[in-house]
C-alpha positions as CSV (number, residue, x, y, z in Angstrom):
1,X,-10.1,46.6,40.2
2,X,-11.0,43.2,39.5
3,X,-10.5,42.0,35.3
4,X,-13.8,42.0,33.4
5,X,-15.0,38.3,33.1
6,X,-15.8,37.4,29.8
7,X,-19.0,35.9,29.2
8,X,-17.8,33.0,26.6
9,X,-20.0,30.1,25.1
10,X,-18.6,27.5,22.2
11,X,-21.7,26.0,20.3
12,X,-21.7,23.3,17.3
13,X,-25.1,23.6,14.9
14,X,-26.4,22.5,11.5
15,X,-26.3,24.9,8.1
16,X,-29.6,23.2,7.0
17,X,-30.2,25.9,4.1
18,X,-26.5,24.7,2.5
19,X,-27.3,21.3,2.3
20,X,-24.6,19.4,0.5
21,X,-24.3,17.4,-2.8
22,X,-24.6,14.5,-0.9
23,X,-27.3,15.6,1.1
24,X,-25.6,15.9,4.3
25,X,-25.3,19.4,5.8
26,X,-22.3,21.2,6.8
27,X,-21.5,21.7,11.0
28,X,-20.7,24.8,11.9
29,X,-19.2,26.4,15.0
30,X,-20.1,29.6,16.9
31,X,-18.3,31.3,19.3
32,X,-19.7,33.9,21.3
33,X,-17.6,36.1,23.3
34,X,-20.3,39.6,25.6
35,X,-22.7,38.7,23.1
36,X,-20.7,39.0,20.4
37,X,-20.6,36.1,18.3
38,X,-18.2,34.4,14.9
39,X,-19.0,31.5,13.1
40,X,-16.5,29.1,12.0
41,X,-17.1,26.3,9.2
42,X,-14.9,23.2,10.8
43,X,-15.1,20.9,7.2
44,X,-17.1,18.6,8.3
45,X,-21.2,17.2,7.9
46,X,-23.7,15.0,9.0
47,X,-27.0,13.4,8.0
48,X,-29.4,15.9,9.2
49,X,-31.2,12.8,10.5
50,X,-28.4,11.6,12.4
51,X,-27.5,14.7,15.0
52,X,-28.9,15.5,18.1
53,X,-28.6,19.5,18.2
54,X,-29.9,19.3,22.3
55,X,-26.6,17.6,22.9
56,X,-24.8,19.3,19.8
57,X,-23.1,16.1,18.8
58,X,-23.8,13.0,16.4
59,X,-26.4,10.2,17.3
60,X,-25.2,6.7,16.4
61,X,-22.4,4.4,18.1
62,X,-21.2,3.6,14.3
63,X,-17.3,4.5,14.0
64,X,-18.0,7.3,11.3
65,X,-20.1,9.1,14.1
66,X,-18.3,8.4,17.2
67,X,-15.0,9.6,14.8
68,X,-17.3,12.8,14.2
69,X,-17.6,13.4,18.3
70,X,-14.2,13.0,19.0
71,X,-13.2,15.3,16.6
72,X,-16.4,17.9,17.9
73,X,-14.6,17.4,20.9
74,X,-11.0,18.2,20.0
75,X,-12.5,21.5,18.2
76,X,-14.1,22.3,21.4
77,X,-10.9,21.7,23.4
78,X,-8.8,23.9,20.9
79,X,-11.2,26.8,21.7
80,X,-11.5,26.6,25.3
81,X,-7.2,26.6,25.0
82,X,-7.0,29.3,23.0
83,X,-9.5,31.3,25.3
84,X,-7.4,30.0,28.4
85,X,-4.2,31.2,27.6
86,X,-5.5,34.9,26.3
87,X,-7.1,34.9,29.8
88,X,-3.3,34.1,31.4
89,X,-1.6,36.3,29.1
90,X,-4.4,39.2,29.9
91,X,-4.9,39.6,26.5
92,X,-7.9,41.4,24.7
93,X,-10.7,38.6,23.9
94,X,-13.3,39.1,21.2
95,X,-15.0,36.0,19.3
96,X,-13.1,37.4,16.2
97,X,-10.2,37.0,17.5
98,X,-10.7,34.1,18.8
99,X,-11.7,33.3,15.4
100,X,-8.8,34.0,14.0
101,X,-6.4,32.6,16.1
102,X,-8.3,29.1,16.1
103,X,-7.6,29.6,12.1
104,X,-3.9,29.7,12.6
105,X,-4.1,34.1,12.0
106,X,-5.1,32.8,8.7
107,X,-6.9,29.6,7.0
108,X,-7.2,26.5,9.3
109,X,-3.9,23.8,9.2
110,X,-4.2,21.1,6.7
111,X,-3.8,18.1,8.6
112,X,-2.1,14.7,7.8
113,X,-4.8,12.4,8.7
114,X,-7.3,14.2,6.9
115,X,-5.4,15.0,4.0
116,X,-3.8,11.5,3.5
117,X,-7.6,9.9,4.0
118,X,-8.6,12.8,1.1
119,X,-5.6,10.9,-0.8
120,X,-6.5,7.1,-0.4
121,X,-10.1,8.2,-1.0
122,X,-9.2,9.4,-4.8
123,X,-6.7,6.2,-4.4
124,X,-10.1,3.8,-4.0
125,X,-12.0,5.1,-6.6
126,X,-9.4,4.8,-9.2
127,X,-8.5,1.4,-8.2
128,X,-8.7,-1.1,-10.4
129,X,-8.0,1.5,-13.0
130,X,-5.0,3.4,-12.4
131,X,-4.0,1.6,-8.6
132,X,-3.8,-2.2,-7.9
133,X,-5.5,-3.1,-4.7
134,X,-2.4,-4.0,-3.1
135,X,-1.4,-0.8,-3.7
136,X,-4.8,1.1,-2.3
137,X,-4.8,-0.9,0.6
138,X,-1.1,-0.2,1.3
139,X,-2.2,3.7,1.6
140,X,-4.8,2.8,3.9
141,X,-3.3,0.8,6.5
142,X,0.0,3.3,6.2
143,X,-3.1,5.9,7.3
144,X,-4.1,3.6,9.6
145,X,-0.7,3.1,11.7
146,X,0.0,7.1,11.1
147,X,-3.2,7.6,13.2
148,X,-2.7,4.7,15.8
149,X,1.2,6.5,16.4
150,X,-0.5,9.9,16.6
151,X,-2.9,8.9,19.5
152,X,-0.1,7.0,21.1
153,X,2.4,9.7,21.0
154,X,0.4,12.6,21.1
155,X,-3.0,11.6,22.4
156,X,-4.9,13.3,19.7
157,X,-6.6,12.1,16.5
158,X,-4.7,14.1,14.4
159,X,-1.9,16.6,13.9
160,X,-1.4,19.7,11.2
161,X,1.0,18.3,8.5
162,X,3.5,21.5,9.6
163,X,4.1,19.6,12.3
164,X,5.7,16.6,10.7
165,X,9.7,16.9,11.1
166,X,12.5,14.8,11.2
167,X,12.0,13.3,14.6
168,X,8.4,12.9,13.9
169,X,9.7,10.4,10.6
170,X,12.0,8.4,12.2
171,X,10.2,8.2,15.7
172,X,7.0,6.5,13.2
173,X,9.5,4.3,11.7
174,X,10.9,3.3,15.0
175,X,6.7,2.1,15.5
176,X,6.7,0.3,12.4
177,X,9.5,-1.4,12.9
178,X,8.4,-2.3,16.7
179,X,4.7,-1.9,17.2
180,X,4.1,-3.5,13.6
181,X,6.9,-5.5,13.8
182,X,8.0,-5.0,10.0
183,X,11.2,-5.5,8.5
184,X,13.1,-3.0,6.9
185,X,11.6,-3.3,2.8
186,X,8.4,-2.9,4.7
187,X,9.3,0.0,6.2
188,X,10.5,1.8,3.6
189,X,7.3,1.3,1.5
190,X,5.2,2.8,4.4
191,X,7.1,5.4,4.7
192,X,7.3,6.4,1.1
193,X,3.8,6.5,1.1
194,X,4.0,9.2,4.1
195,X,6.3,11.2,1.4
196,X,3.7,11.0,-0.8
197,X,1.6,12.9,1.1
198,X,4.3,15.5,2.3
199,X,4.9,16.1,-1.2
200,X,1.6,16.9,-2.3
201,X,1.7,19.4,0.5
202,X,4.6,21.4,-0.5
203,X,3.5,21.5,-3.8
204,X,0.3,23.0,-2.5
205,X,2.5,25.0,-0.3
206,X,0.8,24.1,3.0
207,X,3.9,23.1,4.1
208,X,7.0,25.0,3.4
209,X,10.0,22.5,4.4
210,X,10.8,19.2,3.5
211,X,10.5,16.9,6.2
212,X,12.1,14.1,4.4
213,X,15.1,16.3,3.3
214,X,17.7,14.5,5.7
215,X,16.2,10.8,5.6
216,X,17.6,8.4,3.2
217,X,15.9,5.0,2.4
218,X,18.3,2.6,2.8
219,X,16.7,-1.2,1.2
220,X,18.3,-4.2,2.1
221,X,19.3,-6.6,-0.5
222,X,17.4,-9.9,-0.8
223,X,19.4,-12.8,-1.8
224,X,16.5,-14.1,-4.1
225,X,16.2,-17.8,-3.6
226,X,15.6,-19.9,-7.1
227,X,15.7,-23.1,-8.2
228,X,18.5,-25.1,-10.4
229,X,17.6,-26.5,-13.5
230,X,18.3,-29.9,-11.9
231,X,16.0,-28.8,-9.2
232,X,13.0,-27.7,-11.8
233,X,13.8,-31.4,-13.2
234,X,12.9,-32.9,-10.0
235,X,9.7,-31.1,-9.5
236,X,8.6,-32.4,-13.3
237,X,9.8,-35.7,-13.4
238,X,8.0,-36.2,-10.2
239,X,5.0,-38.2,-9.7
240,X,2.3,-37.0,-7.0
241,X,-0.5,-39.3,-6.2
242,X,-2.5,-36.5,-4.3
243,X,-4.5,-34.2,-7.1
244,X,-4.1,-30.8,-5.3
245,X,-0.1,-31.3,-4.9
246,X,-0.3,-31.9,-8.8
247,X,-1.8,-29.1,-9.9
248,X,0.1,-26.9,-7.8
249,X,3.4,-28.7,-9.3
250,X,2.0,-27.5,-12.8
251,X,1.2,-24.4,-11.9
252,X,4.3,-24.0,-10.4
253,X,6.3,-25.2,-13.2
254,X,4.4,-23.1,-15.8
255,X,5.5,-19.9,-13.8
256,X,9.0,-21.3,-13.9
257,X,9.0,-21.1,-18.1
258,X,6.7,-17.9,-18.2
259,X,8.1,-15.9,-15.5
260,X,4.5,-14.6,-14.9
261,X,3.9,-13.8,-11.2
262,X,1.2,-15.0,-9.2
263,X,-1.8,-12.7,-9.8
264,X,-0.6,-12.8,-13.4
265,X,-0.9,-16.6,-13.7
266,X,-3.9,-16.6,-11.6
267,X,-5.7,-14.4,-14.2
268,X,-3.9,-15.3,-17.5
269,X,-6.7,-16.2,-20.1
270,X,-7.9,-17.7,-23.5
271,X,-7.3,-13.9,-24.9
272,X,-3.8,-13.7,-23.6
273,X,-2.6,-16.5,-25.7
274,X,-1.4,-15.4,-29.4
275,X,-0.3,-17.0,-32.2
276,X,2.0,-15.4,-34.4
277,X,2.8,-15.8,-38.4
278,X,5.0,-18.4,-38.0
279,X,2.4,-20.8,-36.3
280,X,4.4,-20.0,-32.4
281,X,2.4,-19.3,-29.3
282,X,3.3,-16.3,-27.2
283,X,1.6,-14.8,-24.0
284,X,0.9,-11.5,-24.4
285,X,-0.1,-9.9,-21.3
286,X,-0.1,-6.4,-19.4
287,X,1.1,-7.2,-16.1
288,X,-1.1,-6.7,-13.1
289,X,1.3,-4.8,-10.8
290,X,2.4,-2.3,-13.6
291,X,0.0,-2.3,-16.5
292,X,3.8,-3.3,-18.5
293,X,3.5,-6.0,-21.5
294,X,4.7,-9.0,-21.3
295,X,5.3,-10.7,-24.6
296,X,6.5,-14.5,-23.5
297,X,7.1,-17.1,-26.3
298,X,5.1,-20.2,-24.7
299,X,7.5,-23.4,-24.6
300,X,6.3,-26.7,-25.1
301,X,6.1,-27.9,-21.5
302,X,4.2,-24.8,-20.4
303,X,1.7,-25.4,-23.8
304,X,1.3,-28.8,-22.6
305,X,0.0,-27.8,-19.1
306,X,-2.5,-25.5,-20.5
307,X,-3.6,-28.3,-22.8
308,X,-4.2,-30.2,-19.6
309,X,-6.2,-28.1,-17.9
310,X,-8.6,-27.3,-20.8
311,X,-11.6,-28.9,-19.5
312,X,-10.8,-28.5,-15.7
313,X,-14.3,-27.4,-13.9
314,X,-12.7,-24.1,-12.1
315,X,-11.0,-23.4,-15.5
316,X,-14.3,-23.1,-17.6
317,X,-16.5,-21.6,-14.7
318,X,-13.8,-18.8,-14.3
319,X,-12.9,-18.4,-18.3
320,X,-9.3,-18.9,-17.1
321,X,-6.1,-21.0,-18.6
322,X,-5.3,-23.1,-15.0
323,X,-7.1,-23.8,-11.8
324,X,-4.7,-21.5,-9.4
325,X,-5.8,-21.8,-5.9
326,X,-5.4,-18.8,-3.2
327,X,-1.7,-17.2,-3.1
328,X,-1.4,-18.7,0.7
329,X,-2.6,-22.2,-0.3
330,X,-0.7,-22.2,-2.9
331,X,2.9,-21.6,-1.4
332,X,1.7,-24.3,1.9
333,X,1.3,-26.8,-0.7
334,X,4.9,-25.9,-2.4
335,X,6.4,-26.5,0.7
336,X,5.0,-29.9,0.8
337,X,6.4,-30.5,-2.5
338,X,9.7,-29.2,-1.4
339,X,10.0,-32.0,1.2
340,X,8.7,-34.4,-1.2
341,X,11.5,-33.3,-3.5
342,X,13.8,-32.9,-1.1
343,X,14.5,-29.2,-2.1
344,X,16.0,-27.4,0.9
345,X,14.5,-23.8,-0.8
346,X,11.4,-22.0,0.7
347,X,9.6,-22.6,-2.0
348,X,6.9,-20.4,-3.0
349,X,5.0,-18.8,-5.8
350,X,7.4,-16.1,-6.7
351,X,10.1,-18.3,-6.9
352,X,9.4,-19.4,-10.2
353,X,9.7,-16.1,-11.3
354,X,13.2,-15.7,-10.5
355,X,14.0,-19.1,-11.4
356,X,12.9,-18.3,-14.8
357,X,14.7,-15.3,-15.7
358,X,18.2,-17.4,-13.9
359,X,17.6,-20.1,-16.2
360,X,17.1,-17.8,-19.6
361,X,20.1,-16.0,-18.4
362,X,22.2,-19.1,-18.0
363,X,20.5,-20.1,-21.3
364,X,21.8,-16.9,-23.5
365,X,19.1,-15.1,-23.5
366,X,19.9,-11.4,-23.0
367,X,19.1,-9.3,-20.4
368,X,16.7,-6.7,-22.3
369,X,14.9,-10.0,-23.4
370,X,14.3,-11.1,-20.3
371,X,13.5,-7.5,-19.0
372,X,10.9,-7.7,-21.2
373,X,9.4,-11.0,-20.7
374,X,8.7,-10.2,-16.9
375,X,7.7,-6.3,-17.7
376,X,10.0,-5.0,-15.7
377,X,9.7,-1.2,-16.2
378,X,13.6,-0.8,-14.8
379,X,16.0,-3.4,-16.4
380,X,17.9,-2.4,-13.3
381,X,15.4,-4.9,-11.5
382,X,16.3,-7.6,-14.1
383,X,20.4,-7.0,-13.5
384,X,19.7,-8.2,-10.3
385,X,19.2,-11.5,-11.3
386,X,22.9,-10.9,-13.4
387,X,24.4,-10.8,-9.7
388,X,22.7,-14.2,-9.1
389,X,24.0,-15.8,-12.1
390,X,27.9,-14.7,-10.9
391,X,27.0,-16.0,-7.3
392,X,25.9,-19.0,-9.0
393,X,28.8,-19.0,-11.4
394,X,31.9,-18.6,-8.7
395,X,30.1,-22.1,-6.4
396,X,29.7,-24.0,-9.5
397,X,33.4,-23.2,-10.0
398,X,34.8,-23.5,-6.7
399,X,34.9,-27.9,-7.2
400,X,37.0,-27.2,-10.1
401,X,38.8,-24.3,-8.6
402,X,39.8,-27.0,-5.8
403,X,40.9,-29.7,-8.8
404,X,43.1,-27.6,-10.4
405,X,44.6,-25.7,-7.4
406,X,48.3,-25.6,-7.0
């Protein structure tokens, strides 16, 4: 006797009478199986405006709507699956029960795309608040590669987070590394950020197992370049004759007897200079990165280049202390002073930083001092500049080592 066909039909509409907050309304799915039929929310809406219910898909060729289609699409094609392999498997097929299989026998999978672009949304709108941008816009483009792997490896546009394993981990790494051609720091920030999200599933118990229970972030060290003190006297005793490699000199130099990083220097203002009872200046600033204090006595050479720039156009327009140009044209202009100086060092914004806290070190000052100078929130970051000083330490020692060998 030959099997009952089953008279099957897959149908996206519109909930118009559920509009939502933001006026879009919710897309449903509904299967129909012999005239039976089940209706399946699939989380996602649409400007009413905007969908063409003839075709049952989105109008528009922007990437929000063509995103929408695709994912219509896989819906569709997880259906039609499900419904396939029943049929093979000669199976009973109702729309409930296809219903309840496309659910997973239970709610639908979180997935890792969608969840992590839930995250980075709650990311952006605190940013500026809680989150740097630097940090925001690290989430997103770790989102970004995560979905550019998935369609490479797996075709698709996006995968339950159940699915993420150990091989799945270190096969993305392996693309980072590659495809994005990062180093290994790099790495290790993206893929922390892909813990994130794995965390905030097991703690809403979507996902059961650690992924990450086997991997180990291994960091390489950086041998953090800085400058002598007889190198920093070259810089200042030295007279430029072009304006913009000038200022970028005193900028420079500033940083190296602050220790404030670049972002910090580029928005250090009027406010953020203090006097104390005793008539001495100090900076007192919350750094950018980490909302930390800084509390930095201001020297005199430092005091003098923020005397200089006092009436500088960009410094009044902007209400800021020195005219700092972009982070990029800043450190291509260093390296023009390097050669001028003939300093071999890849000189660069941040290096001021850590020739600051080498030079307090070698100067006395202790470690918790410095630690709190450059708001450092671990003064294990600050011991690393500790090991510098006994690298720096054993050279300086090796020409007397060498007079005074037997």
């Amino acid at each position: 006797m030959a099997m009952q066909r089953n008279y099957f039909t897959v149908l996206f509409f519109l909930k118009k009478s559920k509009l939502l907050k933001n006026g879009e309304a919710p897309i449903c799915m509904r299967i129909t199986v012999n005239g039976k039929r089940a209706e399946i929310q699939i989380k996602r809406s649409i400007e009413v405006e905007k969908w063409n219910s003839g075709k049952e898909c989105a109008i528009g060729k922007d990437r929000k709507h063509m995103e929408l289609n695709h994912y219509l699409e896989t819906v569709r094609t997880k259906v039609l699956q499900i419904h396939r392999e029943l049929e093979q498997d000669g199976k009973p097929i109702t729309a409930d029960i296809l219903k309840r299989l496309y659910y997973g026998e239970g709610d639908s999978p979180k997935m890792l795309i969608e969840t992590f672009n839930e995250h980075n949304r709650q990311y952006r709108e605190l940013m500026g608040k809680d989150y740097v941008k630097g940090t925001v816009l690290r989430y997103e483009r770790t989102a970004r590669y995560l979905k550019e792997f998935i369609r490479e490896q797996f075709n698709t546009g996006d995968i339950p987070l159940k699915n993420i394993n150990y091989d799945f981990i270190t096969r993305f790494e392996h693309f980072i590394k590659v495809e994005k051609k990062c180093a290994q720091n790099a790495t290790v920030k993206y893929l922390k950020n892909l813990k994130k999200i794995t965390k905030l599933a097991l703690v809403n118990k979507w996902i059961t197992e650690d992924p990450f229970m086997e991997i180990h972030f291994k960091q390489t060290k950086c041998n953090r370049a800085f400058l002598t003190e007889e190198e920093l006297q070259t810089i200042i005793r030295k007279d430029f004759d072009i304006q913009r490699l000038a200022t970028v000199r005193d900028i420079f130099v500033f940083c190296a007897f602050t220790g404030l990083a670049f972002t910090d220097v580029q928005h250090l203002k009027p406010e953020h200079i203090t006097m104390d009872a005793n008539g001495e200046y100090w900076i007192r600033k919350a750094r950018e990165k980490t909302d930390n204090m800084c509390d930095i006595p201001l020297l005199d050479i430092p005091r003098m280049i923020m005397e200089k720039y006092k009436s500088h156009p960009d410094c009044i327009r902007k209400g800021v202390i020195l005219p700092v140009p972009s982070n990029q044209r800043m450190n291509s202009y260093l390296k023009e002073i390097a050669d001028v100086c003939g300093i071999e060092k890849p000189l660069s914004t941040h290096i001021a930083r850590h020739t600051f806290a080498t030079i307090a070190l070698a100067n006395k000052v202790s470690i918790e001092s410095i630690a709190k100078m450059l708001g450092h929130t671990d003064i294990r970051t600050t011991k690393i500049y500790a090991k510098i000083m006994d690298r720096t330490i054993s050279s300086e020692m090796q020409a007397m080592r060498q007079k005074f060998a037997i």
